[in-house]
N, C-alpha and C positions, 0 to 999 in steps of 0.2 A: 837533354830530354825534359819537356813539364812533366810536372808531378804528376803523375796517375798512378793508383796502387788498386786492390781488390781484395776481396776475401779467399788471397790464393793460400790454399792449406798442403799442397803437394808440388811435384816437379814437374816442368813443363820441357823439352827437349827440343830446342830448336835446332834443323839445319837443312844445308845448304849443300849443296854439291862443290869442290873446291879445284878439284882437276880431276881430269880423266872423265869417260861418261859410262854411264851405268851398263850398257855392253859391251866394255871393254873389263878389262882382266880383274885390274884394281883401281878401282875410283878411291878417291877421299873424299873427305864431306868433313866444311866447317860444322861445327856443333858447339850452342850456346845452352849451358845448363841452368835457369833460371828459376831461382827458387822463392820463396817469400823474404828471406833477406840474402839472398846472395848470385850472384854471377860468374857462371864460368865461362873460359871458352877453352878450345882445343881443337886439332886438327887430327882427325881419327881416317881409320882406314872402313871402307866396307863391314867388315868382317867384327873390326873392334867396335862399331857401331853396336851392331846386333847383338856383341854380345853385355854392351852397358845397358843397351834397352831390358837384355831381360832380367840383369843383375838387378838393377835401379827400379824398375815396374815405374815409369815416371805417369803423370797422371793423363798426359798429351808428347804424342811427336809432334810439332804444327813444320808445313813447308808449306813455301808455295808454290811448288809443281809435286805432284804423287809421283809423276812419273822421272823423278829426278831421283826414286828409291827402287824402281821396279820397270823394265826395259817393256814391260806390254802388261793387259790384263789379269793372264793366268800369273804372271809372274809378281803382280802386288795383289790378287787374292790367296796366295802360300805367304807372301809379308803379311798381311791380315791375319791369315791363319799364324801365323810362329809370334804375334804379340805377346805379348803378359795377357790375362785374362782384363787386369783392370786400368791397361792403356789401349786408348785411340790414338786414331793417326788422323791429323786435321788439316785439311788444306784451307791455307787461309785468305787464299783470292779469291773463294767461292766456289760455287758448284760445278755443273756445265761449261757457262759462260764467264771465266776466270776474269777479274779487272787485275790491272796491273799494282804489283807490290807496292811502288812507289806511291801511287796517287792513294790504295790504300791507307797506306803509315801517314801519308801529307792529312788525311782527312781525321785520322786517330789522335792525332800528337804525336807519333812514333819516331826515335830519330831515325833515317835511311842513307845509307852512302850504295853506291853501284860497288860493292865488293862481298863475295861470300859472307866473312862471318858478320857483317853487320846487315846482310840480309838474313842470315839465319837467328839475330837477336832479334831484328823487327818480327818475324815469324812467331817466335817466341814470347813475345810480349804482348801482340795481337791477340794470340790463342790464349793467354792468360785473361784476357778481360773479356774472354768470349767472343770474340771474332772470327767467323771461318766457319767452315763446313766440316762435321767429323764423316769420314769416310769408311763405308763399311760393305762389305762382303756377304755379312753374315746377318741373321735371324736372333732373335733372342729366343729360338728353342735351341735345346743338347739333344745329344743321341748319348746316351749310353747303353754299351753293350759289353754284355760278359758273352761268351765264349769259350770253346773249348780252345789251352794254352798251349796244346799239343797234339800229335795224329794220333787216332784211335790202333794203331797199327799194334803190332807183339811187341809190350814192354817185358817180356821175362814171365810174365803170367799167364794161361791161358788169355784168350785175345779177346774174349765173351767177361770175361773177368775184368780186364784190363778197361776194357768200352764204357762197362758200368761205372767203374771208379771213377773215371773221369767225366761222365753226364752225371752221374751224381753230385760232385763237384761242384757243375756248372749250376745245379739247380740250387744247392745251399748256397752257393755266393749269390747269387739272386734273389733269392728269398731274402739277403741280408742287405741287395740294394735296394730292394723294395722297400721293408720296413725303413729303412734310412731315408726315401723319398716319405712316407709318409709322415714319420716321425717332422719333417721339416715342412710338412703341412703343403706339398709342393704337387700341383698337378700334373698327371702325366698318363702314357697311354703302353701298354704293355704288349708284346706280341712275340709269342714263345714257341718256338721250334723243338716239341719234344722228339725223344729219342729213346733207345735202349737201357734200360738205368734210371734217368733223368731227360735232364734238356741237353740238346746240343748248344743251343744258343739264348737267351733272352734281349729283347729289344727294349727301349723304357725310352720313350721322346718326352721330354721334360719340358715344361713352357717355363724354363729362367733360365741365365745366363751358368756357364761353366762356374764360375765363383760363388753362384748361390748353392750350387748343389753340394752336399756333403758326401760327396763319393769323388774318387780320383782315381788319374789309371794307373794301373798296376801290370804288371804279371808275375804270377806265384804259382810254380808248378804247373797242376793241372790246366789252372784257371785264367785268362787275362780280363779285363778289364780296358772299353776303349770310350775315350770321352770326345765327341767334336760337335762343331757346334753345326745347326743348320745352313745351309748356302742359300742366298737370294739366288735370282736366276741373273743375276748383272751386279754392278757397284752402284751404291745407291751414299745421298749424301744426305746428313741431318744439320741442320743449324744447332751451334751451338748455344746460342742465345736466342727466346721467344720472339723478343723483339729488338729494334736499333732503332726504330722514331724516333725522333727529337720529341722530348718531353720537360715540361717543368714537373722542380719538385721543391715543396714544404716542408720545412722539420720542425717542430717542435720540441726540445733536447728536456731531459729531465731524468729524472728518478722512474718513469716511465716515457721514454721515447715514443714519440709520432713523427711517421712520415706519411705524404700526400704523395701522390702522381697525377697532372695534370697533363691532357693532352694540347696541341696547339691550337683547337677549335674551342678551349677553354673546360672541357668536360672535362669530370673526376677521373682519371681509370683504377686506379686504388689506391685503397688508405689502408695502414699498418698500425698498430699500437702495442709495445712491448716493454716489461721490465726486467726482461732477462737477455734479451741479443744486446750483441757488443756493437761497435761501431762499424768492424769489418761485415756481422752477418748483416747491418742495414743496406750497406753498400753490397752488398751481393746479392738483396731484396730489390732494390732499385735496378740495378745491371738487369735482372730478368725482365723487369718492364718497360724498358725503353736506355737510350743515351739523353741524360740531362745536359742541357742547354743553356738553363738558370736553375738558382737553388736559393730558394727564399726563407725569410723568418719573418715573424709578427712584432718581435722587438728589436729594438735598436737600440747599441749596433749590436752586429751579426753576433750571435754565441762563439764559442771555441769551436765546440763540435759542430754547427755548422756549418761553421768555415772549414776546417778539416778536411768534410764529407766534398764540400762546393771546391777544393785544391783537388781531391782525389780526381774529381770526372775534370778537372777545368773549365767548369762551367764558369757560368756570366754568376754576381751575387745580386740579391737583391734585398732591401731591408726599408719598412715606411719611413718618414722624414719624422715619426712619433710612433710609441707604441699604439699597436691597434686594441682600442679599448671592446670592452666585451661585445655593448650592445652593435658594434659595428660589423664583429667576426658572426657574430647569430643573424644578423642583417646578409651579410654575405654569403653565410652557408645552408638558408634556409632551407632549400631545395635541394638539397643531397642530404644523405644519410650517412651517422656516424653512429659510434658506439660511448664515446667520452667527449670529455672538454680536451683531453693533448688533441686527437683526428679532428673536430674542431677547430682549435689553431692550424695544426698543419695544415688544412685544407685551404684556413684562411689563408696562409700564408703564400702557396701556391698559386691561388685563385689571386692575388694581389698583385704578386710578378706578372702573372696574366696580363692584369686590367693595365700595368703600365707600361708592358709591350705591345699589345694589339694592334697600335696605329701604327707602330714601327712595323707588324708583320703584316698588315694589308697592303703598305706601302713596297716591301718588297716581296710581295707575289704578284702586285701589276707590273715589275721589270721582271721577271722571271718565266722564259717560254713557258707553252700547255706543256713539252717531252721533257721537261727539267724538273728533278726530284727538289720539291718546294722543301722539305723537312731539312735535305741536306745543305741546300743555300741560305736560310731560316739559322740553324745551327751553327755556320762558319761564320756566317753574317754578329747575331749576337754574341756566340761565345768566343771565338776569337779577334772579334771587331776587326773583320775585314771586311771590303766595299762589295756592292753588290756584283758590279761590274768585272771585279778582281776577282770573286769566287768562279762569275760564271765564263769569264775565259779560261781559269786552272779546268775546270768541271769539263769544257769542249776541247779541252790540248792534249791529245792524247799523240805522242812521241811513237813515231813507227818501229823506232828499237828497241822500245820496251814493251810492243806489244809482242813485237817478235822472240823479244826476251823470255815471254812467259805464255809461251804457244804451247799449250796441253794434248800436241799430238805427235805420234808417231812419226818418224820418219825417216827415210833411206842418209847417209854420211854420205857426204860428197869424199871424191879420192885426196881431199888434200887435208878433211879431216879425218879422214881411214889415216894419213899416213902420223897427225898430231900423234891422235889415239894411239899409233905405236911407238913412237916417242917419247908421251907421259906414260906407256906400259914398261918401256925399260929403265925410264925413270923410277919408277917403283920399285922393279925388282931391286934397281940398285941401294935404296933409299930402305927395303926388306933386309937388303945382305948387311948395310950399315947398322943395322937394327939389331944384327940375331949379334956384332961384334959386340955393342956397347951392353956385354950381360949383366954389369954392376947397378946399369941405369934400370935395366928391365928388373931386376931383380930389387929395386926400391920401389919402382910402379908395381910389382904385383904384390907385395908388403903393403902399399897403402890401399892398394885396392881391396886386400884382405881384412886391413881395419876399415875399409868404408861396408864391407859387406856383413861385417859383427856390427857395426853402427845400425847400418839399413836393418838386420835382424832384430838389434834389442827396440828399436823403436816400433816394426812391427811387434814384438812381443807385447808392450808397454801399449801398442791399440788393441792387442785382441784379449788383453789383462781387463783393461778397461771394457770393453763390449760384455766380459764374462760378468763382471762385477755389475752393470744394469741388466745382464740377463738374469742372476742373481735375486736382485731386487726385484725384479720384475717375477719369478717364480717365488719369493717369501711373500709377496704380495696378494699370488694366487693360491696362494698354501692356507693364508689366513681366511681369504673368500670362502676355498674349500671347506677351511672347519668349520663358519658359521651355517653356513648349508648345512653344516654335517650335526651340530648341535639342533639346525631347528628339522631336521629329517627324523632326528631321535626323538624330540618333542612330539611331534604328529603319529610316530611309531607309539608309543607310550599313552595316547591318546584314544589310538586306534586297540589298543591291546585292551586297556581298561574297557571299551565300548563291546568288544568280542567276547569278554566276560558275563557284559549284559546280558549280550546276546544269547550267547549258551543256557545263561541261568532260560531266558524266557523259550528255547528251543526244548529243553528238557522240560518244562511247561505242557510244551504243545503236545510232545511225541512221548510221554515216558506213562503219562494215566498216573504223575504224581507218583509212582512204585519206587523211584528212589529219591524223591522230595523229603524234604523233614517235615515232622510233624507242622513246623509253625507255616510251612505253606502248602501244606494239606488242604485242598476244596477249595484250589484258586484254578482260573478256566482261563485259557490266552486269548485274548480280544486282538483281532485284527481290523484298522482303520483305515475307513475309505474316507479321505478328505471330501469331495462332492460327488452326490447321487448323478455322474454321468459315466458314459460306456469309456471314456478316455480315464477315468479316476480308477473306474475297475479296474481296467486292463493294465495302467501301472502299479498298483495294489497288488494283482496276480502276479507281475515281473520281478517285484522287488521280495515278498515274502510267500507269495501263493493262498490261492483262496482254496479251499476243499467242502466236500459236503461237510454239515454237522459245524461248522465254523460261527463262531461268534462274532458278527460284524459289528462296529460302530460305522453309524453314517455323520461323519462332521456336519453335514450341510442337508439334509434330506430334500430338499425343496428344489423345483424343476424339472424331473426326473417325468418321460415320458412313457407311451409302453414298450418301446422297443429296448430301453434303460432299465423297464422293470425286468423286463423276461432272463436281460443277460443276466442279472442278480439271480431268479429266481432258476438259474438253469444251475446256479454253483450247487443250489439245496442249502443253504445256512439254517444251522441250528434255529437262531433269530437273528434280527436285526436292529440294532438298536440304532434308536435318531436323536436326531436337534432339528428343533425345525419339523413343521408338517408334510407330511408326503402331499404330492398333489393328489387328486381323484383316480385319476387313473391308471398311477403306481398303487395306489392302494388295494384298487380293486384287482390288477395282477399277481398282487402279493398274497391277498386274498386268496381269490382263484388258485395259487399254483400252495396255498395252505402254510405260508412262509409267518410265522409269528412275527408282530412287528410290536417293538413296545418304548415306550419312549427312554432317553437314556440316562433320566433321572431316577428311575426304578434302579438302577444298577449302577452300586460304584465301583468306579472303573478310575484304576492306578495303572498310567501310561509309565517307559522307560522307551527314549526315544522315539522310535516311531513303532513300535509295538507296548502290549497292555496287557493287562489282567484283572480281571474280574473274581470277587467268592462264585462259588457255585451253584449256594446256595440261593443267592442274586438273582442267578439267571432262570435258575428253575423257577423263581417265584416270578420273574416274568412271563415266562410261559407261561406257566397255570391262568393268571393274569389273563393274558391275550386266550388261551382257550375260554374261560369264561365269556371274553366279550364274545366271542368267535361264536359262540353257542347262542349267546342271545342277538347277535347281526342277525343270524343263520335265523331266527324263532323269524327275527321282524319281517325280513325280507319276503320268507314263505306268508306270514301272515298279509304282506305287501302283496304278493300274486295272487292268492286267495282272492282279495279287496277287488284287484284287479278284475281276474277274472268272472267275480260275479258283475262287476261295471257293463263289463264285455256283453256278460249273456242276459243281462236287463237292458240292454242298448238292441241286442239284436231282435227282441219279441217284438211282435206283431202289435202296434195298437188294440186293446181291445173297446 
């Protein structure tokens, strides 16, 4: 086999059907257990199948026919249903339209022989590096339901008595699924059938998969507990991998890794830069964005690690006849966008194997029909340096017995294979009765199986150890956020408290007539400020503190103010008003008219505390008096002004004499 590895971190289960056929009594099936470093195989029964799958929880079954595990439909949506929650089942000739094994693995590097278990290892290996279709049944919503775990009928107790116990039951464990859905921050849609007592049943359709949800089913007494997941309305399949184009790629290797991905049209499709992923997570970065072809660097010759990476896929290498100097790579990457100088090189380096195959690939897309996938003759062409002519007869020779081989449908046994099928049936039994003799051998298989399953556990342990220790850090982290909030909440609290102090003192001000004031702020008057003489200035002045009759106003701004501005002022009745700034005529003459003292706000000193004030008393009063004096002599002029007037008036209206 050539070298191709991936960033495989779990168990892949490949197999095969080995004798007998799946409606028949007992089939076997070769089974290849492939792991990140090791290989098994074995010849299992149906039955022991099933039950390694759910022992093992492997990450993939891959085959390539589904229906070589399940005799029709309904019968591999129940194999879907009874998986592990966190294996798939992958066919890996494709969806619908299945291609055949062989020409798959020829086009992969796969080795293939025509026999079970080394069609079950090609399977195996295929769906390790992402190839194939995962096949599924099911919805990524759950149903969970609690329910009643028993009939409401006479337990011993009145039956009124007995009813309740048990929908009350129903309703606390519910309440404890729910909280447990929230608590996991998980969306979902509730719909509750009460009853006598409590509920009889509660529904909860969750939008995640069975393994996210932290509830499992049970039954305990009263109560059950049921988890399943939703049904599509048919079998539906997913690509395991995004893409499979043929693609160049760029590394740049360092203390900070860059990789490129170049398409065969020469365009970017992405750049990576990292100092933490290993070498397996770059190759499982690449794997999602295409099958590399070529795999380039800027210096010569090739690094370690990009040779490495360029063994994993079997790509073609490529490296300049000289380092690519700076001004060359900023020459060549000018029109794409990076983040660094590593995405920089990588891209150059990518963009370079481009530039030095191009003529090679225009040259073989003019011998390559318009119905012929250019990428895949492109790809065998350069990375395996084979001729064009050579890929594109393997690509058109498709062998009638292997199409036949891997026919994805149903269909009737003829009587002569009715009669195999009962042949390989008594085969079996006899090959079962051989089985239950040799109890010394069975009874060391279920010894190692029992330490493979303390293996399988401590290792699960050892990941959910780990997952607690970053959920861990990840709550001391939220804990620390919490108390600084919580430090600067108390700041603003203590802020706010000193200010409501103010505030009291200047409310006892307002409302008390001084009666429990101390002597030293005896004959001080609460001044309320209107920042500008307009009706929007009052009206939040009123919202924030209140205006009343007899109130002492400051006007920060007196100037602008018209007469419909003056009347709302003069409709509160203010004791006075004091200003900055000139009323205009018109305010004045309203204020006037409606006998509102207005005096200016230098006469009165006025000691603000936030947005409220105080004034002496005595201040204010001597404002008044003030403003009455003018008020009296306005009042003389004005009258002596109409006077004036009127005698102009009645020497205008006599008669010439």
């Amino acid at each position: 086999m050539k070298s191709r590895t991936t960033a495989l971190d779990a168990v892949v289960f490949g197999v095969d059907i080995q004798s007998g056929d799946i409606r028949g009594d007992s089939p076997s099936y070769a089974l290849v257990v492939f792991g990140e470093d090791s290989l098994e195989r074995d010849v299992v029964s149906y039955r022991k199948l099933r039950r390694l799958i759910e022992q093992e929880e492997p990450a993939m079954v891959a085959t390539d026919n589904m229906y070589e595990l399940a005799e029709n439909k309904d019968a591999l949506v129940h194999f879907l249903g009874a998986l592990p929650d966190r294996t798939r089942l992958v066919q890996v000739t494709g969806a619908e339209e299945p291609e055949p094994l062989s020409r798959l693995a020829s086009r992969h590097g796969v080795p293939y022989a025509k026999e079970p278990m080394a069609e079950a290892e090609a399977a195996a290996r295929l769906a390790a590096v992402n190839i194939g279709h995962e096949v599924t049944a099911f919805t990524d919503t759950t149903r969970v339901k609690v329910a009643r775990g028993r009939s409401t009928g006479s337990g011993g107790w009145s039956e009124d008595r007995f009813t309740r116990r048990i929908h009350g039951s129903v309703r606390r464990r519910a309440r404890e699924v729910e909280s447990a859905l929230k608590e996991a921050g998980l969306d979902y849609e509730r719909d509750i059938t009460e009853k006598y007592g409590g509920f009889s049943n509660a529904i909860f359709t969750v939008e995640a998969r069975p393994q996210d949800i932290p509830v499992s089913s049970e039954r305990s007494g009263d109560v059950r507990v049921e988890i399943e997941r939703v049904r599509r309305d048919g079998i539906e399949f997913r690509p395991l991998a995004k893409r499979h184009d043929p693609v160049i790629v760029g590394i740049d290797p360092g203390t900070t890794t860059a990789a490129a991905v170049v398409g065969l049209e020469g365009e970017v499709l992405d750049v990576l830069s990292t100092r933490t992923a290993d070498t397996a997570a770059i190759i499982e970065w690449i794997i999602e964005r295409g099958r590399p072809i070529i795999v380039g660097a800027d210096v010569t010759p090739m690094p370690e690690t990009v040779e490495k990476i360029r063994r994993s896929f079997d790509a073609a290498g490529w490296v300049p006849s000289r380092d690519l100097p700076v001004d060359v790579k900023k020459h060549r990457t000018r029109e794409t966008g990076y983040d660094n100088d590593h995405e920089r090189d990588a891209i150059a380096a990518a963009l370079g194997a481009y530039d030095a195959h191009s003529d090679q690939f225009d040259r073989i897309a003019a011998k390559v029909p318009p119905r012929q996938d250019l990428g895949t003759v492109i790809a065998r062409v350069v990375a395996d340096e084979e001729s064009v002519e050579a890929v594109l007869a393997d690509l058109t020779d498709t062998p009638a017995d292997d199409d036949d081989e891997h026919e994805h449908v149903e269909r009737e046994l003829t009587e002569e294979e009715r009669r195999i099928r009962q042949l390989e049936t008594q085969v079996e039994r006899l090959q079962s009765h051989v089985e239950t003799l040799e109890t010394k051998v069975e009874t060391k298989d279920e010894t190692i199986e029992r330490f493979e399953r303390e293996l399988s556990q401590a290792r699960k342990k050892e990941r959910r150890e780990a997952r607690e220790r970053r959920e861990v850090t990840r709550l001391e982290r939220e804990n620390r956020r919490l108390e600084r909030e919580l430090e600067s909440e108390r700041e603003q609290v203590e802020a706010i408290e000193r200010k409501l102090e103010r505030l009291k003192t200047l409310w006892k001000l307002d409302h008390s007539n001084f009666a429990d004031v101390s002597e030293k702020r005896a004959g001080l008057v609460a001044v309320k400020v209107i920042e500008q003489f307009t009706s929007g200035a009052i009206e939040r002045a009123h919202e924030r503190f209140g205006l009343a009759e007899d109130d002492v106003i400051l006007l920060r701004d007196a100037s602008g103010a018209g007469r419909s501005t003056a009347e709302l002022l003069a409709d509160i009745n203010p004791q006075i008003v004091l200003r900055n700034g000139q009323l205009s005529d018109m305010a004045d003459s309203v204020l006037f008219e409606h006998e509102i003292p207005v005096a200016p706000a230098e006469l009165v000193t006025v000691q603000e505390v936030d947005e409220l004030a105080v004034a002496r008393e005595s201040d204010v009063e001597e404002a008044i008096e003030d403003w009455k004096r003018r008020a009296t002599e306005r009042e003389r002029q004005q009258n002596a002004e109409l006077v004036d007037r009127l005698i102009s008036e009645h020497r205008a209206d006599r008669p010439d004499r």
